[in-house]
C-alpha positions in Angstrom: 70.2 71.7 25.9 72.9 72.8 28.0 73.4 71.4 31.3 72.6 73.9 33.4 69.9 75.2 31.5 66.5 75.7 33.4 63.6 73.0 32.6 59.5 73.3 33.2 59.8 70.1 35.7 62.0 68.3 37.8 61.0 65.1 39.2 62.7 64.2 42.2 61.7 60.5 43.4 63.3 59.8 47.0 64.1 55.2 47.2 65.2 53.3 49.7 65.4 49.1 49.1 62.8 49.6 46.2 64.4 48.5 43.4 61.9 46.8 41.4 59.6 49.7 42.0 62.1 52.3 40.8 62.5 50.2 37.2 58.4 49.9 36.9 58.3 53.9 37.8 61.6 54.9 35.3 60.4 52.5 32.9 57.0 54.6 32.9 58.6 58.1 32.5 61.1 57.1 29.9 58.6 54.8 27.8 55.7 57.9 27.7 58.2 61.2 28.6 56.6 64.6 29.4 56.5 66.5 26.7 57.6 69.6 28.4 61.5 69.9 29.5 62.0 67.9 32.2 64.8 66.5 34.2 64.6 63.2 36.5 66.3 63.2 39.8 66.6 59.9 42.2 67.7 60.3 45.1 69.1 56.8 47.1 69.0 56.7 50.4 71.9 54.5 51.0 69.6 51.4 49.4 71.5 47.6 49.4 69.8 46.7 46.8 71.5 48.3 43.6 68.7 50.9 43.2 71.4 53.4 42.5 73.1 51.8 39.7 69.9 50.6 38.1 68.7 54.2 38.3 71.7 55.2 36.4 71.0 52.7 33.3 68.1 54.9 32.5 69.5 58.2 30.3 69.5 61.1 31.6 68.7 60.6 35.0 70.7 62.3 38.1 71.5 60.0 40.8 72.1 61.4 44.2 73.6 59.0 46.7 73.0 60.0 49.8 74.7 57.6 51.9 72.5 57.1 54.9 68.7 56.8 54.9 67.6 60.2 55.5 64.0 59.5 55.2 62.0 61.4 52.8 61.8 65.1 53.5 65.7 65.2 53.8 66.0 63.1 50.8 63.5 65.2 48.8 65.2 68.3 49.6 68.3 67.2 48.6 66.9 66.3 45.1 65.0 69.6 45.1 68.3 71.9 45.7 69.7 69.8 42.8 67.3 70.3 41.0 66.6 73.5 38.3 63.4 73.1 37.1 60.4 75.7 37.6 58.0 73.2 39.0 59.1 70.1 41.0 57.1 67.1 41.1 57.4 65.1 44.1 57.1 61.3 43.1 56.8 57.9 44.9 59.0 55.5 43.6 56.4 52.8 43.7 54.4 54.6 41.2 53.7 54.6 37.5 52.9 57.0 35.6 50.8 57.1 32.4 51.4 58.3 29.1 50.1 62.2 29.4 49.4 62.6 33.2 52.7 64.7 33.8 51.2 67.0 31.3 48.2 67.1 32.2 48.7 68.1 35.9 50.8 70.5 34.3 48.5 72.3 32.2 46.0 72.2 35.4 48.5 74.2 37.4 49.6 76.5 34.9 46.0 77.1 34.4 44.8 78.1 37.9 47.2 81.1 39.1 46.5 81.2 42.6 46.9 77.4 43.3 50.2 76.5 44.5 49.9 72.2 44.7 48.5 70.3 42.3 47.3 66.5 43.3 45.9 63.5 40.6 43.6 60.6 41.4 45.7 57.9 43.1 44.5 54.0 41.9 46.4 51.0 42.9 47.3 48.2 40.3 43.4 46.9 40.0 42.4 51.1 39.9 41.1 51.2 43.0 41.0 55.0 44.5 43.2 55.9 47.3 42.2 58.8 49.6 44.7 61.2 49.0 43.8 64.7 50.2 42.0 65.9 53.1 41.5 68.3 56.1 44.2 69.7 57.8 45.2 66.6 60.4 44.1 67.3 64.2 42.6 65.4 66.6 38.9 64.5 65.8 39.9 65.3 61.6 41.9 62.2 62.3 39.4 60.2 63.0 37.1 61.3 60.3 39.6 60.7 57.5 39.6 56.9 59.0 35.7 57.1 58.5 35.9 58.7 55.6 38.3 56.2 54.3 35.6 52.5 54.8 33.4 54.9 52.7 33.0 55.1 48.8 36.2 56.4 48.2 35.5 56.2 44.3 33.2 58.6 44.4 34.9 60.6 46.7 38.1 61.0 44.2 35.5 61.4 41.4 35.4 65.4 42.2 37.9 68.3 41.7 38.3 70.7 44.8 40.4 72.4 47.0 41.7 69.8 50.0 43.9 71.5 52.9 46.4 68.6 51.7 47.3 66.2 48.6 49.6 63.2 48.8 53.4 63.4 48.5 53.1 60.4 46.8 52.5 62.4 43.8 53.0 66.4 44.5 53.2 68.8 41.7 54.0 71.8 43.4 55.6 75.2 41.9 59.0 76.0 42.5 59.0 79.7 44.1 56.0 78.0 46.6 58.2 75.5 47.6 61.0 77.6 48.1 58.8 80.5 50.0 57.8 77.9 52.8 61.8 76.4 52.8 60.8 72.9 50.9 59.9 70.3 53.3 60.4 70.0 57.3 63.4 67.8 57.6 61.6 67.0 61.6 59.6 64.4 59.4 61.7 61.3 58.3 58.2 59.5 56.9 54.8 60.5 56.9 52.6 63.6 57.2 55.6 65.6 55.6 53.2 66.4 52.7 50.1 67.3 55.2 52.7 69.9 56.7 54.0 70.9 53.5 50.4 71.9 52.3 50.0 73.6 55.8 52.7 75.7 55.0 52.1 77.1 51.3 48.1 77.5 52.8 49.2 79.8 55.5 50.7 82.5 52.5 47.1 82.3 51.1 48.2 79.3 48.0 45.5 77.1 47.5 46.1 73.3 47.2 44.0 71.5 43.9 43.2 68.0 43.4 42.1 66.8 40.1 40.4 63.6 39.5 40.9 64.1 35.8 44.6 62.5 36.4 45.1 59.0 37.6 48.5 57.9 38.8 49.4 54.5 40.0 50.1 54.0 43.4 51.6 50.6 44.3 51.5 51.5 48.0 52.0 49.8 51.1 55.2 48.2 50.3 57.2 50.0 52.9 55.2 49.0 55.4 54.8 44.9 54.5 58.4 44.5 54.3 59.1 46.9 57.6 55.7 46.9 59.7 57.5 47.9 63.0 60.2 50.3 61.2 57.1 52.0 59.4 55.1 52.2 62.4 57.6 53.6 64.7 58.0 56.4 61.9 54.4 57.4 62.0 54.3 57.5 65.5 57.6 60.0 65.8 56.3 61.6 62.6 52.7 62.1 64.0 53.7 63.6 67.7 56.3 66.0 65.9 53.0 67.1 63.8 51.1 67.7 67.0 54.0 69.4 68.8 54.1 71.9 66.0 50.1 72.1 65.2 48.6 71.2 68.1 50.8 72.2 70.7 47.9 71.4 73.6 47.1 68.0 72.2 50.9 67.0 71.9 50.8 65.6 75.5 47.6 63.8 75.6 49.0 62.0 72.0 52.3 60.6 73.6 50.5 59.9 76.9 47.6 57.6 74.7 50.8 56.2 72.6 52.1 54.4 75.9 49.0 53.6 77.0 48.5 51.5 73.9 52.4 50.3 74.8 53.6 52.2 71.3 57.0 52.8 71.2 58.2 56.1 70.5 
């Protein structure tokens, strides 16, 4: 294939300091490849830890060094614009994908014309479900996305439907969508990015899908554990720039309950 050619995917998987995780998630797409052309995109955001250079041990994969950490909606543009395939698949690099999901969530989008995002059922190492999708984020949805959480989430992922919102920890989204909204707002350096995203692409009438009849592996948390007050500080500056854009009203009462609680931000 030539270089330039045009692919049916391009996966663009943003890392910073996560080199382990990188390997486990290469390691998955190389061992059990889509079958469909594809091309695989990491982006390094200025990692320490020789993520770049491992990336580039794996064949065919494009390493973008970015040379700053420019948190994940910058990154993931930067991949995206590099990119030339005709769906992009935004992926977490501390996931691992199974032989025949890639696939799969392909064949679930290309069947269903007027969805835009497609989502699979995230499970962590012992296949326990995450909560990936939900209502469009405000102030009392929230709070019921906590409660929903401490319910039975298993059941919960169990059933195919239409979310306002799917993780970006694994985002299959059509090119021309992405495009039409102008990829991901770069105001987001970590978190919600995806919940705005999905907000964006609804507002032109796309609908968002999530199918539970495509598990992904989601080692998450990592980010956090090894950089709790980093991490937090980002949601916090991630969650009022949400509010200042969505919620306009509740922006102030947010940043006025944040230094209550003595938050920084």
């Amino acid at each position: 294939m030539p270089v330039n050619a045009p692919v049916d995917l391009s996966i663009v998987i943003v890392s910073f300091n996560a080199r382990a995780d990188l390997e486990r998630c290469l390691a998955s797409l190389h061992d059990t490849p889509p079958s469909r052309s594809h091309e695989i995109i990491v982006v390094d955001n200025a990692s320490t830890d020789g993520s770049a250079d491992a990336a580039r041990r794996w064949p065919g994969t494009l390493v973008i060094e970015t040379g700053a950490n420019l948190g994940f909606s910058r990154g993931t543009n930067a991949g995206i614009r590099a990119s030339r395939g005709a769906n992009l698949l935004l992926l977490n690099s501390d996931t691992v994908v199974p032989a025949g999901a890639i696939d799969a969530l392909l064949r679930t989008l290309d069947s269903r014309a007027d969805v835009a995002v497609v989502g699979p059922r995230l499970v962590d190492a012992h296949g326990r479900a995450e909560l990936s999708f939900g209502k469009m984020i405000g102030p009392f949805a929230e709070l019921r996305q906590k409660w929903i959480a401490k319910g039975n989430v298993d059941a919960l992922t169990r059933r195919a439907h239409s979310p306002d919102w799917v993780s970006g920890a694994c985002l299959l989204v059509r090119r021309g969508d992405a495009e039409a909204v102008g990829l991901l707002d770069e105001r987001y350096v970590m978190y919600l990015e995806d919940v705005d995203f999905c907000a964006a692409i609804r507002a032109r009438g796309r609908r968002i899908f999530f199918t539970p009849d495509v598990e992904i592996t989601h080692l998450r948390g990592r980010s956090r554990l090894a950089a709790p007050v980093t991490t937090n500080l980002a949601y916090r500056r991630s969650q009022i720039a949400f509010y200042v854009k969505h919620h306009p009203r509740w922006a102030p009462l947010l940043k006025l309950y944040l230094k209550m609680r003595g938050a920084d931000i």
